[in-house]
C-alpha positions as CSV (number, residue, x, y, z in Angstrom):
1,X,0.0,0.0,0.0
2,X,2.6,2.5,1.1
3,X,4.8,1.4,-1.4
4,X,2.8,1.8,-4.4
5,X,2.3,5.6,-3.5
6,X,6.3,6.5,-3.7
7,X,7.6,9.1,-2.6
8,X,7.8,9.0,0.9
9,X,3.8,10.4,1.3
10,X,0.4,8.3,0.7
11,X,-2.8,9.4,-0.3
12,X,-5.5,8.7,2.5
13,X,-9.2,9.8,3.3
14,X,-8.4,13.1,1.2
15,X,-5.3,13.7,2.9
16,X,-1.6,13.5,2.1
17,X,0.5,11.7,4.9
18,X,3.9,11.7,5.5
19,X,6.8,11.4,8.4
20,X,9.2,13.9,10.4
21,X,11.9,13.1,12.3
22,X,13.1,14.0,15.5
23,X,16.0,12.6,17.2
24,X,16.4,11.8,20.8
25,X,19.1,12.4,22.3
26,X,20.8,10.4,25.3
27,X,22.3,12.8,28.2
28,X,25.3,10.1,29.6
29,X,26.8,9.9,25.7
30,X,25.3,13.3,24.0
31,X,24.6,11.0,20.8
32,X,21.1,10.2,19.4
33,X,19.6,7.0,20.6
34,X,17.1,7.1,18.1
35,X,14.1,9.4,16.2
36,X,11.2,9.4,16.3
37,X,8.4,9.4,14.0
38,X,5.6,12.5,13.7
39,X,3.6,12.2,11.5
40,X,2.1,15.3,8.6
41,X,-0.9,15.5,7.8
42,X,-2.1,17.6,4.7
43,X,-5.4,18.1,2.5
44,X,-5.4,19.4,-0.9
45,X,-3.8,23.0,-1.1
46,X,-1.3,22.2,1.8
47,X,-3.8,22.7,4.7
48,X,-1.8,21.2,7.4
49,X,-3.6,19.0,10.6
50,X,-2.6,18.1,13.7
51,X,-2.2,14.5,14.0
52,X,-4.1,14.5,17.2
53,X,-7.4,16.0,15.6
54,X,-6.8,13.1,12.5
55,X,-7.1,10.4,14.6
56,X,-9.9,11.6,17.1
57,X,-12.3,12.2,13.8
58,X,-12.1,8.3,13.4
59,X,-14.5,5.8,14.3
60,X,-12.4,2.5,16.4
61,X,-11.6,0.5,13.3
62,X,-10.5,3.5,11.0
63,X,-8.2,4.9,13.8
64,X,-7.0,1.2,14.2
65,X,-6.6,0.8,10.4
66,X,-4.8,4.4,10.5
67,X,-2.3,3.6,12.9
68,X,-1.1,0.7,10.9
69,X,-0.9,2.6,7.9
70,X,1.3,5.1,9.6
71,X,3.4,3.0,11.0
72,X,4.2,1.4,7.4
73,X,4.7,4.7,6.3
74,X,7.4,5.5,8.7
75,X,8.9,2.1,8.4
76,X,9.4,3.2,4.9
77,X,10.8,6.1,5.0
78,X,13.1,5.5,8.0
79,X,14.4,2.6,6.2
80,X,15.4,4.8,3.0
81,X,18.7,6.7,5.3
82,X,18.7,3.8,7.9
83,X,22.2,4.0,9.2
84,X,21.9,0.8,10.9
85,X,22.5,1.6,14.3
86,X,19.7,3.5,15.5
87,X,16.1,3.2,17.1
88,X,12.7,4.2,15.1
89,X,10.5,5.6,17.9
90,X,6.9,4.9,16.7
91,X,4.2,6.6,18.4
92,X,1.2,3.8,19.0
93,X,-2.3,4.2,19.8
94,X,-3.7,2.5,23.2
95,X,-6.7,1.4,21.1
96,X,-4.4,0.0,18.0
97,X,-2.5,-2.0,20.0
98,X,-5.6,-3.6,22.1
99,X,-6.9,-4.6,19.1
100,X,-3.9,-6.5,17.6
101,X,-5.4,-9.9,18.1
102,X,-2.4,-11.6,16.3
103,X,0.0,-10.4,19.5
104,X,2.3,-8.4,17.4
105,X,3.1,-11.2,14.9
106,X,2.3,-9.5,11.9
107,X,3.8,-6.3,13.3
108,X,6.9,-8.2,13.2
109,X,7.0,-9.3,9.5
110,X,6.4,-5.7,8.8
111,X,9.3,-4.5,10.0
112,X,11.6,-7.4,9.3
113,X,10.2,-6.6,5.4
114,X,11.6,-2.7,6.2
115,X,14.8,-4.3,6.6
116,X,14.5,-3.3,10.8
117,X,14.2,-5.8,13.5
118,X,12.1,-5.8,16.8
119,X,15.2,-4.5,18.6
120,X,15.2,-1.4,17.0
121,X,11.5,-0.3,17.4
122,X,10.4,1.2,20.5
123,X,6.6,1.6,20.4
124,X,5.4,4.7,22.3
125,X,1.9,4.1,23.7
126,X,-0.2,7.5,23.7
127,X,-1.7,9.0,26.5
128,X,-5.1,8.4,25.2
129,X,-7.9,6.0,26.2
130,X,-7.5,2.2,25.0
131,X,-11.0,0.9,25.8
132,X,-9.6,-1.6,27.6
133,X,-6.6,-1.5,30.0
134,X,-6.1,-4.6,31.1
135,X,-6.2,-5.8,27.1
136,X,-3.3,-3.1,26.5
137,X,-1.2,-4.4,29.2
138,X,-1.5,-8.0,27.5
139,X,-0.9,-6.5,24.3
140,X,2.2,-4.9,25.6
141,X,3.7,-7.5,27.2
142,X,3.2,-9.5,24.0
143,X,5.0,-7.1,21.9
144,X,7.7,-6.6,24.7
145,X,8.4,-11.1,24.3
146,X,9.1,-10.3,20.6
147,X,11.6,-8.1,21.1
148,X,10.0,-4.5,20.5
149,X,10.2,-1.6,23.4
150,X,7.8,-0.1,25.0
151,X,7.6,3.1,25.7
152,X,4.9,5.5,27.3
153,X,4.3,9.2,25.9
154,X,3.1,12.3,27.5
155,X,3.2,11.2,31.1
156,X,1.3,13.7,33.3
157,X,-1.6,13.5,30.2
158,X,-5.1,11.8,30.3
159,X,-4.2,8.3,30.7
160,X,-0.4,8.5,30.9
161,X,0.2,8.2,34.8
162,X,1.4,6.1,37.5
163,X,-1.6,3.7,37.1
164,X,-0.9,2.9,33.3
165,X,3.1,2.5,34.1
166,X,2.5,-0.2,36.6
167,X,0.2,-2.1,33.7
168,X,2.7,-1.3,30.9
169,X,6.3,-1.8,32.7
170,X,7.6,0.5,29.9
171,X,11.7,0.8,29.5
172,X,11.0,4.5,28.6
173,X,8.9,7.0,30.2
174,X,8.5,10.1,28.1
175,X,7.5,13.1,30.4
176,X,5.1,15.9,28.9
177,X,6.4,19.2,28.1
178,X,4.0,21.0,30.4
179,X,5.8,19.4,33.1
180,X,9.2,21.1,32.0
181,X,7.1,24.5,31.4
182,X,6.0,24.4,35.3
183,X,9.3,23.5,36.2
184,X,10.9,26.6,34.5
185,X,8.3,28.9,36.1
186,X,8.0,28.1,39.4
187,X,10.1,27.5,42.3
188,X,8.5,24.8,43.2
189,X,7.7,23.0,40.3
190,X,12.1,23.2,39.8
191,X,12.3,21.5,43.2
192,X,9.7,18.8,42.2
193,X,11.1,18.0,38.7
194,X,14.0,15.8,39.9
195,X,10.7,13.9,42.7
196,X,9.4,13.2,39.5
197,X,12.4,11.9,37.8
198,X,13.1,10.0,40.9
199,X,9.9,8.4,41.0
200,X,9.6,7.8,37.4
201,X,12.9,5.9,37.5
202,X,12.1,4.3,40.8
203,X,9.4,2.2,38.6
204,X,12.6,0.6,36.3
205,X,11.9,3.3,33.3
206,X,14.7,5.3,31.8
207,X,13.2,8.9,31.6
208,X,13.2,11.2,28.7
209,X,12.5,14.9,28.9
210,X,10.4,16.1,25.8
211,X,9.9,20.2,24.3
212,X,14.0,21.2,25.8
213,X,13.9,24.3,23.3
214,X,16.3,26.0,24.9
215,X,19.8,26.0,27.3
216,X,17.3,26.4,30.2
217,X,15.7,23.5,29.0
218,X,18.3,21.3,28.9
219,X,20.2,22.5,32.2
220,X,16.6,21.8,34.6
221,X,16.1,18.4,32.4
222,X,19.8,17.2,33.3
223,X,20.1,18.5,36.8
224,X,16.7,16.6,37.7
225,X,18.3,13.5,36.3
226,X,17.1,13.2,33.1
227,X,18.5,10.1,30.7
228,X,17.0,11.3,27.4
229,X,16.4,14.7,26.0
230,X,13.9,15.6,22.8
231,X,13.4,19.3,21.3
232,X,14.3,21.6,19.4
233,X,17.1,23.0,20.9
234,X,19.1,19.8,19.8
235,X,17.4,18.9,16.5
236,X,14.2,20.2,14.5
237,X,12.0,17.3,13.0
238,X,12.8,17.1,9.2
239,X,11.5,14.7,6.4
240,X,14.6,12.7,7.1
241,X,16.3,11.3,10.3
242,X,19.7,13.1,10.8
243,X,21.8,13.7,14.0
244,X,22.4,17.3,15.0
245,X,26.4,17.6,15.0
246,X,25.9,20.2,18.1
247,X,23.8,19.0,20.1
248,X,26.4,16.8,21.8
249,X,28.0,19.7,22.4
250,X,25.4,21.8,23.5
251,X,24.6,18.8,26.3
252,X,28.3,18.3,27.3
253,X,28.5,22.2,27.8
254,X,25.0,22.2,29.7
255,X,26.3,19.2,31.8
256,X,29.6,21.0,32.7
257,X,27.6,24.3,33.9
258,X,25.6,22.1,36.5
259,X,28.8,20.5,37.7
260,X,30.7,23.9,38.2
């Protein structure tokens, strides 16, 4: 299907879809773990939606048969500059993966046909409702046995809390951008950051810090312990996956000012 479109894009429901990049960047090495996919969204004449308002238009089984076709997508074009040595983060809706009655099987041959393997896919579960929770934790754990990731997006939104971590077990925990914002404005939202880290990693999750747009950014995000860091302070999202050649630097120098 994505294939016979070309081009990187693919015609659906009277849109135009196609994939951004974004890397993420680890704060212990300064290189990119990985990027991850965002999708674009366009109708005729270059209207551009959000991918949010896309996917709550849908009834269940179109949103379920979106999210498939998105993921294909960005299989695709990740695997056209696919250096071999880095992670495709793939954003996932709670309801999509509920439904996959096969238990991630056929999810697997798709990626093995992009050339990728389970290893180097970490599925991020959206803070959106699944239907059923206790489905979406079997789900996940059936993924996680073949070899995929699991990540969780947007803690501190809708259902992304402490209550879905415990049912996922994700290795990643991707914190919401709002939570930096408060952090950077209030006194006491700077001193909670790193309790949130804290407890965050106290659940066995690796925690990234999303919307670091600038130095300030990136200094709270390290000091309160950070492992990952996404934004565009160290990289832009653009129609192909890239590293940043200063971001390293700009977390190395941002590390060195919290240690002076």
């Amino acid at each position: 299907m994505v294939r016979a479109e070309g081009g990187g894009r693919y015609r659906y429901g009277g849109m135009t879809l196609s994939s951004n990049f974004q890397p993420v960047f680890s704060v212990r090495g300064g290189e990119a773990r990985g990027h991850e996919a965002l999708l674009r969204a366009e109708f005729e004449g270059g209207l551009a939606l959000r991918a949010r308002a896309v996917f709550l238009s849908l009834d269940p089984a179109a949103r379920t048969r979106l999210d498939w076709v998105c993921r294909a997508l960005h299989l695709r074009n990740f695997a056209v500059a696919d250096s071999g040595n880095r992670k495709l983060f793939l954003n996932v809706h709670p309801q999509a993966l509920a439904d996959d009655r096969d238990e991630g099987r056929g999810f697997v041959e798709l990626v093995r046909f992009y050339g990728l393997t389970p290893e180097r896919v970490v599925l991020e579960v959206l803070e959106t409702d699944s239907g059923n929770e206790a489905r979406l934790g079997e789900a996940a754990a059936a993924h996680r046995a073949l070899g995929f990731t699991i990540a969780m997006d947007h803690f501190g939104q809708a259902h992304s809390n402490f209550d879905r971590i415990a049912m996922l077990r994700p290795k990643i925990v991707k914190a919401d951008r709002s939570i930096l914002r408060q952090a950077l404005g209030e006194t006491q939202g700077r001193r909670m950051l790193p309790s949130l880290v804290d407890m965050l990693r106290d659940t066995g999750a690796e925690v990234a810090i999303k919307g670091v747009d600038s130095a300030a950014d990136a200094i709270n995000a390290i000091e309160a312990g950070a492992d990952h860091l996404q934004g565009f302070l160290l990289g832009a999202p653009s129609r192909m996956p890239r590293d940043e050649p200063l971001a390293r630097d700009l977390i190395e120098s941002a590390r060195h000012l919290i240690a002076a």
